[in-house]
N, C-alpha and C positions, 0 to 999 in steps of 0.2 A: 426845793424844786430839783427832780435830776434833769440833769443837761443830758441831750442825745447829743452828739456829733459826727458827722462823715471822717470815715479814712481816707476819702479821696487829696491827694495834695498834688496831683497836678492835672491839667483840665487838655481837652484834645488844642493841640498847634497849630494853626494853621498861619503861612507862607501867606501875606498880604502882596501883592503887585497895584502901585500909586497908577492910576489909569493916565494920569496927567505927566506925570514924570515916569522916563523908566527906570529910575531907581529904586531895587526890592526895598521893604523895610519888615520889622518882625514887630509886630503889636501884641501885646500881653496885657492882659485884665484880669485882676485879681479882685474878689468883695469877700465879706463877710455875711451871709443869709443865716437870719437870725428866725426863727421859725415856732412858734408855739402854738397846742393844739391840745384843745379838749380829749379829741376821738383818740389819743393815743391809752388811752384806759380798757384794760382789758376786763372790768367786772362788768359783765351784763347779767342784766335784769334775765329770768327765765320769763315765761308767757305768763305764767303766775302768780309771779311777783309783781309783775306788771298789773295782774287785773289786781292784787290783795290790795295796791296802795293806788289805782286810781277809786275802787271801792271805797277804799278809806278815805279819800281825799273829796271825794264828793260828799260821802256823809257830813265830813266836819266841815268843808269850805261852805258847801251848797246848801245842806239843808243843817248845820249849825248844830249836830248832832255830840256828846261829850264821849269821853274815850272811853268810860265804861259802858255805858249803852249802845255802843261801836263795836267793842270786845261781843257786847251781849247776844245782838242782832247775828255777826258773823258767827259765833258760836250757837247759834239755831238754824244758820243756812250750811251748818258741814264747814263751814272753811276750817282750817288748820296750820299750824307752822309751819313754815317750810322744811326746816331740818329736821325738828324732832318729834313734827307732825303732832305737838298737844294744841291745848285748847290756845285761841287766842288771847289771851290777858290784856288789860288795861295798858301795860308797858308796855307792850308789844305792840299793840297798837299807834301809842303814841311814838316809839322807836322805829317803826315802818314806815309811818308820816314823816317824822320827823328826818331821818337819811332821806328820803323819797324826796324832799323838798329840797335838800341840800344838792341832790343828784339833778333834780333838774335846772338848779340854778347853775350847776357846775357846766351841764351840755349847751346852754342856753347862753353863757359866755362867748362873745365873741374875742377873737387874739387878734393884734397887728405882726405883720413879718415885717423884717425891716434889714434893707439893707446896708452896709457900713464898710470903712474901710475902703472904697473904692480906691480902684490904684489903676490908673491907664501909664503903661509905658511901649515907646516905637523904640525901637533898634534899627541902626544902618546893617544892611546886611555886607 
């Protein structure tokens, strides 16, 4: 897992006045925000790739179709590989599915943030 973390190490000050008392005091709050997120993935899908593995995914989930007959069908409608633009093969297929399933289980993850460390300190001024 990489950790991201802020350079930020000190937070704006603000001069508290007690309405009750007129004695200043200086309040400081320090936490720890712990923060984890899907969307920070920079591979996106092209429009493409999007339609080759909902294509695929409907064949196999929906109508229970096998990878070769998957391969076969897209290779009579023109589709082709993305990168090196040949035919689509049986692997290929089943490796389009198969990331494609992994990818939406990954965006499809919800994260908790969580805060820690709280630290409230007053100073007399």
């Amino acid at each position: 897992m990489v950790q991201n973390h802020s350079t930020v190490t000190e937070c704006v000050r603000y001069d508290v006045v007690d309405p009750k008392n007129t004695k200043d005091f200086f309040l400081k709050i320090s936490f720890t925000l712990s923060i984890e997120n899907c969307n920070l993935n920079i591979t996106n899908y092209t429009r493409y790739q999007q339609k080759l593995f909902r294509l695929i995914k409907f064949m196999k989930e929906v109508r229970g179709i096998g990878y070769k007959r998957i391969s076969h069908i897209m290779t009579e409608k023109g589709y082709r590989s993305v990168r090196t633009k040949s035919i689509l093969k049986p692997n290929f297929i089943f490796s389009i599915y198969q990331k494609g399933k992994l990818r939406e289980d990954r965006l499809k993850r919800k994260y908790k943030s969580t805060i820690e460390e709280i630290m409230c300190l007053v100073y007399d001024l």
